[in-house]
The first five atom37 places (N, CA, C, CB, O) and aatype in JSON, in Angstrom:
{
  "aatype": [20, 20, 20, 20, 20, 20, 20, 20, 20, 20, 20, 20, 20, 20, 20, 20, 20, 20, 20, 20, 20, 20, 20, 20, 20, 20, 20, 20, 20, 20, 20, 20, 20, 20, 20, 20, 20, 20, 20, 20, 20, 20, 20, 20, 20, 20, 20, 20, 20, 20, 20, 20, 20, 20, 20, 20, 20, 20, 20, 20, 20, 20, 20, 20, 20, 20, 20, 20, 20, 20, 20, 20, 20, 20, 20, 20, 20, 20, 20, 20, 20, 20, 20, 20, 20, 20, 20],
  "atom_mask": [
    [1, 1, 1, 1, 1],
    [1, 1, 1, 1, 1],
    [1, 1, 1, 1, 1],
    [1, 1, 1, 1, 1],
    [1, 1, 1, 1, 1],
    [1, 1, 1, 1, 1],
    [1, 1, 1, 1, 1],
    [1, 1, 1, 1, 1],
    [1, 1, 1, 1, 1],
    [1, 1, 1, 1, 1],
    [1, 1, 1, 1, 1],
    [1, 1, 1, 1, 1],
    [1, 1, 1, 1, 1],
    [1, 1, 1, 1, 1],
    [1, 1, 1, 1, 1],
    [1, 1, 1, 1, 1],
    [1, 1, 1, 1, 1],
    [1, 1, 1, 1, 1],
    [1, 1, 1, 1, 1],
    [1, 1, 1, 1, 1],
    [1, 1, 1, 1, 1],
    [1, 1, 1, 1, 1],
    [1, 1, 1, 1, 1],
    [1, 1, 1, 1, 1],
    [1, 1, 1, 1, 1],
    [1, 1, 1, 1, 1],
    [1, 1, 1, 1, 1],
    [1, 1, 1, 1, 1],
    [1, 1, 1, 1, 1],
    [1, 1, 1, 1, 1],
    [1, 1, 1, 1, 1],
    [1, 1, 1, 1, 1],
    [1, 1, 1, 1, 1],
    [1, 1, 1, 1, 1],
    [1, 1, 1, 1, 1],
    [1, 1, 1, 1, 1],
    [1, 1, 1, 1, 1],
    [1, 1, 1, 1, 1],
    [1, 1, 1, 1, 1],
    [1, 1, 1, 1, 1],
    [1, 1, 1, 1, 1],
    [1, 1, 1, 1, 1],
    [1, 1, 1, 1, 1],
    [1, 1, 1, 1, 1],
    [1, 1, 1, 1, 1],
    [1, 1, 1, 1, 1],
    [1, 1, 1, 1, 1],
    [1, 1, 1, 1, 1],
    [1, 1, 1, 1, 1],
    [1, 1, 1, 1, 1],
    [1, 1, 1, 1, 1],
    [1, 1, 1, 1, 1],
    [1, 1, 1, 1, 1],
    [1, 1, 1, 1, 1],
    [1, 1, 1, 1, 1],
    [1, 1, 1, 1, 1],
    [1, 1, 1, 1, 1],
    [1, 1, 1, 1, 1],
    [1, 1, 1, 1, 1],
    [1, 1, 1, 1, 1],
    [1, 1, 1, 1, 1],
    [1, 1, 1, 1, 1],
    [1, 1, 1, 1, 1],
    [1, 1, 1, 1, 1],
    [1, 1, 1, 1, 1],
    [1, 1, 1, 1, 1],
    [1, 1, 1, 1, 1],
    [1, 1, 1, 1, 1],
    [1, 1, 1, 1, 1],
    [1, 1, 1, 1, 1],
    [1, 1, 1, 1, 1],
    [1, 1, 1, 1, 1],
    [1, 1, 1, 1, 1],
    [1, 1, 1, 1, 1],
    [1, 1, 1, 1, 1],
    [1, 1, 1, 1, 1],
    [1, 1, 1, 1, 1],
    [1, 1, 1, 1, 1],
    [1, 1, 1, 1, 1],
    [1, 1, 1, 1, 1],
    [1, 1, 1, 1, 1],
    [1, 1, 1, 1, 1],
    [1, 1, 1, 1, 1],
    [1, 1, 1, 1, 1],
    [1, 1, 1, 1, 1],
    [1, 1, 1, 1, 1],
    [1, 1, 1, 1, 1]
  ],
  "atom_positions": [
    [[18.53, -19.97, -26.98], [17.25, -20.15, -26.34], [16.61, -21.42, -26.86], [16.34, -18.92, -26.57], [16.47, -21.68, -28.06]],
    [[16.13, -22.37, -25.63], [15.2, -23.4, -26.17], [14.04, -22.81, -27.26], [14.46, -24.09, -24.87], [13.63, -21.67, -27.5]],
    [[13.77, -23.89, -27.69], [12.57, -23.59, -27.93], [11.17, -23.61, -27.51], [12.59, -23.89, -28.55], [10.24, -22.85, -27.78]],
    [[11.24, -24.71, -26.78], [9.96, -24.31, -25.93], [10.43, -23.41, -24.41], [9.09, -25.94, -25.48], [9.68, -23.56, -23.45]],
    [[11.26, -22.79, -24.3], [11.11, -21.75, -23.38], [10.44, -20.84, -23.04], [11.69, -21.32, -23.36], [11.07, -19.84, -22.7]],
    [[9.2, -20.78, -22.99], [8.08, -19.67, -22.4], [8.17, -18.66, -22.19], [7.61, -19.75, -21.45], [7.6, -17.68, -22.67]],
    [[9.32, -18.84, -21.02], [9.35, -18.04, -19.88], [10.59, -16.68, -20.77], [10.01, -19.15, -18.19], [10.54, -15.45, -20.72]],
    [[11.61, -17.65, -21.52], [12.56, -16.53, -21.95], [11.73, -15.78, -23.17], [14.16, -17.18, -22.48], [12.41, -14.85, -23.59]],
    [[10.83, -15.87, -23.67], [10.42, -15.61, -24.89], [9.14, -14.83, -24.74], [10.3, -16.83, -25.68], [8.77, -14.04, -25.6]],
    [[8.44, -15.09, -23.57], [7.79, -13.65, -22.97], [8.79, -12.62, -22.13], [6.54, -14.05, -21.84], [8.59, -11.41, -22.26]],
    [[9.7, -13.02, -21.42], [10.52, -11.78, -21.51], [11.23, -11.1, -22.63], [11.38, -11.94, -20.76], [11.22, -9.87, -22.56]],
    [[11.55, -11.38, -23.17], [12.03, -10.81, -24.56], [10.72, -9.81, -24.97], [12.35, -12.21, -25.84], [10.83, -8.59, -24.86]],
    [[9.78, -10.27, -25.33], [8.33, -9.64, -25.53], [8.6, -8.26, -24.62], [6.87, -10.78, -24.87], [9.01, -7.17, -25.02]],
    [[8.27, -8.64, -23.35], [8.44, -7.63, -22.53], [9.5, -6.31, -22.37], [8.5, -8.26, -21.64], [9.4, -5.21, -21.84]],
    [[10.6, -7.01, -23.13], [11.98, -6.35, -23.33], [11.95, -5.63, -24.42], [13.12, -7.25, -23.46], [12.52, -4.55, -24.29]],
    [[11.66, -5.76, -25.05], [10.56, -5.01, -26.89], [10.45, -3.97, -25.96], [8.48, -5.88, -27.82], [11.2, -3.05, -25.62]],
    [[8.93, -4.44, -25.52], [7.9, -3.48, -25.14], [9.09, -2.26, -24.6], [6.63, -4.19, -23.82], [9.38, -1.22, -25.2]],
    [[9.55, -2.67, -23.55], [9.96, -1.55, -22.54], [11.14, -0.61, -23.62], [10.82, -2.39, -20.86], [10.97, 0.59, -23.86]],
    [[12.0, -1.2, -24.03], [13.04, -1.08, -24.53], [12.37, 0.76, -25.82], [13.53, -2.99, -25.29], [12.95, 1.78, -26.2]],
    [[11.28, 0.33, -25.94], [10.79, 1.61, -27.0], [9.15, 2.25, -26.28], [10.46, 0.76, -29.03], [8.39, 2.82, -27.06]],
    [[8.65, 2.05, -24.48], [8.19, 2.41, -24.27], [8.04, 3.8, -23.56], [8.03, 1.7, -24.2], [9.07, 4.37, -23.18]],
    [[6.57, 4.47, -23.33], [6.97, 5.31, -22.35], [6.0, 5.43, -21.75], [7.49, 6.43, -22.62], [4.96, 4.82, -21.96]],
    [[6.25, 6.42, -20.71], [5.25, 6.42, -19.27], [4.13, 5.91, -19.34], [4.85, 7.7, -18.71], [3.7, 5.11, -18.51]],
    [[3.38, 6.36, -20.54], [2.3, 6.13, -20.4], [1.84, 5.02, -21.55], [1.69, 7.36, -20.34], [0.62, 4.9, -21.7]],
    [[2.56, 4.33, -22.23], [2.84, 3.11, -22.52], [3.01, 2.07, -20.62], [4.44, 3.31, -23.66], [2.75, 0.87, -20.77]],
    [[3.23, 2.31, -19.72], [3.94, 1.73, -18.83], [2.39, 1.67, -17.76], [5.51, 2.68, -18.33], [1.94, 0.63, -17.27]],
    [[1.74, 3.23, -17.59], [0.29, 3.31, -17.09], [-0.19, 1.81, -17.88], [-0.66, 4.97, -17.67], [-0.02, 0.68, -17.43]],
    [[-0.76, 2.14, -19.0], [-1.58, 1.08, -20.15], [-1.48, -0.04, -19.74], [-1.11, 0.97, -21.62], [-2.53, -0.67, -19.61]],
    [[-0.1, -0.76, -19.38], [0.27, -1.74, -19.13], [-0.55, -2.17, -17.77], [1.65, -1.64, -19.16], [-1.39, -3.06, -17.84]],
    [[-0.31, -1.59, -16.73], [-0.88, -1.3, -15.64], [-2.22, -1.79, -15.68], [-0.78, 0.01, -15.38], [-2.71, -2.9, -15.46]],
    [[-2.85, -0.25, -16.18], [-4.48, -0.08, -16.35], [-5.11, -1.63, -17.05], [-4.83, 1.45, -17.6], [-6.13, -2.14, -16.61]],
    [[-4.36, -2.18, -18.12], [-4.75, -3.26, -18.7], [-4.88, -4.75, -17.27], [-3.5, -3.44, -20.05], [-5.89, -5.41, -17.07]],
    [[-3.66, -4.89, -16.58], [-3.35, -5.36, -15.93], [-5.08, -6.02, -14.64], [-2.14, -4.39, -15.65], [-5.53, -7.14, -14.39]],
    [[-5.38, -4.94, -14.3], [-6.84, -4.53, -13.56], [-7.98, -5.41, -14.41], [-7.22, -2.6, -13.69], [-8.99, -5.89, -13.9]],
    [[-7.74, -5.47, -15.26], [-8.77, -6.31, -15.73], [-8.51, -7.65, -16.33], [-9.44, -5.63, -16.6], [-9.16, -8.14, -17.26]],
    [[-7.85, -8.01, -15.94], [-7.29, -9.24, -16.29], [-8.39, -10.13, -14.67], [-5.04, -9.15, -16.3], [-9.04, -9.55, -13.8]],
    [[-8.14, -11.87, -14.88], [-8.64, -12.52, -14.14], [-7.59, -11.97, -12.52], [-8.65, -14.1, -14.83], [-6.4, -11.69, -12.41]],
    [[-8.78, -12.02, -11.44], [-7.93, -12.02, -9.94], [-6.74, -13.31, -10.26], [-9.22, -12.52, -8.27], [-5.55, -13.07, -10.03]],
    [[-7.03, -14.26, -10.65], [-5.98, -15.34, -10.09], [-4.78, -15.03, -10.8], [-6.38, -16.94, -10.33], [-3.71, -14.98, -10.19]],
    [[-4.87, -14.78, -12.27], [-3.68, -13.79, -13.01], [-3.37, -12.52, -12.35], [-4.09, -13.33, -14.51], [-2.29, -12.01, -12.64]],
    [[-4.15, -11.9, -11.5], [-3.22, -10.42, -11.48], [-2.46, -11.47, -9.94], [-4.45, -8.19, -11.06], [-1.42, -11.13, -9.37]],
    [[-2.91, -12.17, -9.74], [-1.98, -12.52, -7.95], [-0.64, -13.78, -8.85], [-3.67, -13.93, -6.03], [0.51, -13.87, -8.4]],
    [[-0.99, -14.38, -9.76], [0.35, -14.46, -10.39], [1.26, -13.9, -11.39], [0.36, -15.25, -10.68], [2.37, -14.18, -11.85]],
    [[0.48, -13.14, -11.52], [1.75, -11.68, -11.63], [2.25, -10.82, -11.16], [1.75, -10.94, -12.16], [3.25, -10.24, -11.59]],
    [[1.72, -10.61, -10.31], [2.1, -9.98, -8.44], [2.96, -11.07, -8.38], [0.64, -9.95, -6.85], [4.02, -10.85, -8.98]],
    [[2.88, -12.31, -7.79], [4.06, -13.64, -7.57], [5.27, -13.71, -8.64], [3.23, -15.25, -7.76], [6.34, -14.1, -8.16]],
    [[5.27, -13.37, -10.08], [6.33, -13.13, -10.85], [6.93, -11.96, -10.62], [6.04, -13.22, -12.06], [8.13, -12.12, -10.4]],
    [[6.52, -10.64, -10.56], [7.0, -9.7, -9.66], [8.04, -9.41, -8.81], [6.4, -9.63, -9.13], [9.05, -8.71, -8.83]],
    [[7.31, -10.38, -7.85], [7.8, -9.9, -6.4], [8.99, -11.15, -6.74], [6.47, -10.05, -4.7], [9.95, -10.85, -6.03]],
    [[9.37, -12.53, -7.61], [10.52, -13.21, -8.05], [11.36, -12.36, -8.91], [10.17, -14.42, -8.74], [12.57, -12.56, -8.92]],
    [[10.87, -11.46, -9.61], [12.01, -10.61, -10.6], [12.52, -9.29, -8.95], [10.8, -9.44, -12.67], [13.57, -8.65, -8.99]],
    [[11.84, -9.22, -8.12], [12.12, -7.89, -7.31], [13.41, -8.37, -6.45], [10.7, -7.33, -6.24], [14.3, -7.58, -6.13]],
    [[13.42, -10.08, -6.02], [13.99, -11.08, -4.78], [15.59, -10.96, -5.89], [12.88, -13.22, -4.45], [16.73, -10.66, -5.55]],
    [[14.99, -11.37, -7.31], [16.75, -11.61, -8.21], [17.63, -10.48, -8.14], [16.7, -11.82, -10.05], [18.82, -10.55, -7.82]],
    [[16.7, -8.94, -8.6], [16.91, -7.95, -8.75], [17.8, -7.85, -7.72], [15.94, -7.24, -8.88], [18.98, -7.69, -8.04]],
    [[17.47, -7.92, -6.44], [18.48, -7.5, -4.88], [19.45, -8.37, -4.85], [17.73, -7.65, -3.27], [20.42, -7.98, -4.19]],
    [[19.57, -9.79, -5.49], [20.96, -10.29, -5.48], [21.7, -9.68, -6.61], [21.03, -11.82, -5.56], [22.43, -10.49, -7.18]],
    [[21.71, -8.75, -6.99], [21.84, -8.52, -8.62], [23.41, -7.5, -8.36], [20.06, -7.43, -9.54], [23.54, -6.83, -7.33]],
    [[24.23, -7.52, -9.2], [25.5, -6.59, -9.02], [25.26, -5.37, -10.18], [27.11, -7.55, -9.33], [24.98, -5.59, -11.36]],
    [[25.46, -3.75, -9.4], [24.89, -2.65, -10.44], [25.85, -2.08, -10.7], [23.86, -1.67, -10.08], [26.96, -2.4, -10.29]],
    [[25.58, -1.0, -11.54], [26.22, -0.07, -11.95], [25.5, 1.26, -11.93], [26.64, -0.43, -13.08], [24.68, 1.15, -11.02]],
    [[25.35, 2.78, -12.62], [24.36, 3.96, -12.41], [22.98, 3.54, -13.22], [25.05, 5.51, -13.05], [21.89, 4.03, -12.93]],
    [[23.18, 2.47, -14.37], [22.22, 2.16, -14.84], [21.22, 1.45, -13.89], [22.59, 1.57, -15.84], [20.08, 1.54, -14.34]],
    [[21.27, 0.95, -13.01], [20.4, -0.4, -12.61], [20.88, 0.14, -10.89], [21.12, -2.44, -13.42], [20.52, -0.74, -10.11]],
    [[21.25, 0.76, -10.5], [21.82, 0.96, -9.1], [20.47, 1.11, -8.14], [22.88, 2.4, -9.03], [20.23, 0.6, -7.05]],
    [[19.63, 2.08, -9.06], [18.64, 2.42, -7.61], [17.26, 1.24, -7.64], [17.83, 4.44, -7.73], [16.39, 1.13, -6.78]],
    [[17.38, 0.53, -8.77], [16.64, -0.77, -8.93], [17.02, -2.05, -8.5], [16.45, -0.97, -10.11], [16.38, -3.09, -8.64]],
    [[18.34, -1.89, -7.85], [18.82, -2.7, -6.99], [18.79, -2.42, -5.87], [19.78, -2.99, -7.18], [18.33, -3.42, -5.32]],
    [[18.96, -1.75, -5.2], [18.85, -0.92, -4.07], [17.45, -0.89, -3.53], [19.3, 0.43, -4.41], [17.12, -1.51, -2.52]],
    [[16.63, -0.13, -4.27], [14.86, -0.4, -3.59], [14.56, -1.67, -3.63], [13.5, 0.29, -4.45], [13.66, -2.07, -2.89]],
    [[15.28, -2.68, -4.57], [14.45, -4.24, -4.57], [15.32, -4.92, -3.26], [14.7, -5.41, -6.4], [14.81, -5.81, -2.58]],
    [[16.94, -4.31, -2.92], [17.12, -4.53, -1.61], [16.13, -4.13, -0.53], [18.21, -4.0, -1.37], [15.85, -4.88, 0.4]],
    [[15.86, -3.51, -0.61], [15.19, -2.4, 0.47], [14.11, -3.29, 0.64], [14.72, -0.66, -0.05], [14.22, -3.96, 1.66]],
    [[12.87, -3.56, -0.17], [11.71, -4.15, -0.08], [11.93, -5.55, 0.56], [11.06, -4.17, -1.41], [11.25, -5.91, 1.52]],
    [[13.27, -6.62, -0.19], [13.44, -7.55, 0.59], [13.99, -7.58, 1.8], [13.9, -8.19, 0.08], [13.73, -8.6, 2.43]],
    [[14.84, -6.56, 2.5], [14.88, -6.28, 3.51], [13.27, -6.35, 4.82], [15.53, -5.12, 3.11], [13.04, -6.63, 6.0]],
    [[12.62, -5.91, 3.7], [11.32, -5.39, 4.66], [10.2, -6.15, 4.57], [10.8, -3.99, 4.34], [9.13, -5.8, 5.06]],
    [[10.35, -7.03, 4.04], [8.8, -8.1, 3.75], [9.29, -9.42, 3.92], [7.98, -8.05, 2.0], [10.41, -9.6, 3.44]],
    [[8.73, -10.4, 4.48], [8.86, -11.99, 5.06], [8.38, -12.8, 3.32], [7.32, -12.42, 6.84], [7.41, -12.49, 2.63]],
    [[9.08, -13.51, 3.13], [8.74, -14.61, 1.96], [7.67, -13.73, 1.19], [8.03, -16.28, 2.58], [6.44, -13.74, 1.1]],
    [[8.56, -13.06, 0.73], [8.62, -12.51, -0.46], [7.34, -12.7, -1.84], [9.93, -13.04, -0.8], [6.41, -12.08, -2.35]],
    [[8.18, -14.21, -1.96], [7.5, -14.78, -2.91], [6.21, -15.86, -2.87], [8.41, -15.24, -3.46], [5.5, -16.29, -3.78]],
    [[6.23, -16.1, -1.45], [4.82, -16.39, -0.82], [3.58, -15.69, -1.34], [4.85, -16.05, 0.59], [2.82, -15.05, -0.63]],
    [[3.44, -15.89, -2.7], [2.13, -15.41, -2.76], [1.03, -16.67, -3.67], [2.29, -13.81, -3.57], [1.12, -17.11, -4.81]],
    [[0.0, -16.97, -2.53], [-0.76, -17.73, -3.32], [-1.94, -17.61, -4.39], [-1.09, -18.31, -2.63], [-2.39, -16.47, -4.42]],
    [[-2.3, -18.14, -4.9], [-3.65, -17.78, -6.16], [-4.12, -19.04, -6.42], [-3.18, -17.04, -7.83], [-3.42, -19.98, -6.78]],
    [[-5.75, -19.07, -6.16], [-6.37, -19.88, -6.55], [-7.14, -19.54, -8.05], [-7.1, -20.16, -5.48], [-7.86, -20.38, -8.58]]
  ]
}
């Protein structure tokens, strides 16, 4: 990993988190989420809906199958995806 890589080094963060979370560790996340600035929650909605677009090109196994599958499903069903703007 670079070092100034951002992007891999808040996922990792995120990968922590999940890796020893639970449900309601996952709500929190959420609930926290709501109060954050509008222009942050619509670019994190936009990072989202880019992890949901990879997810459906993604090759599974029973682990990851039905998280490939619904993120097929959604891109199946929604126009540009990742079209989401924030001022």
């Amino acid at each position: 990993m670079k070092d100034n890589n951002r992007g891999e080094k808040a996922y990792n963060q995120l990968s922590d988190f999940l890796n020893g979370c639970m449900i309601d560790d996952m709500k929190d996340f959420v609930e926290a989420s709501r109060r954050d600035h509008r222009t942050l929650q619509a670019k994190a909605f936009k990072l989202f809906m880019m992890y949901v677009e990879d997810t459906a090109n993604r090759s599974y196994d029973a682990r990851n199958e039905v998280a490939v599958l619904k993120a097929r499903n959604i891109t199946d069903k929604v126009d540009n995806l990742t079209q989401i703007p924030y001022i």
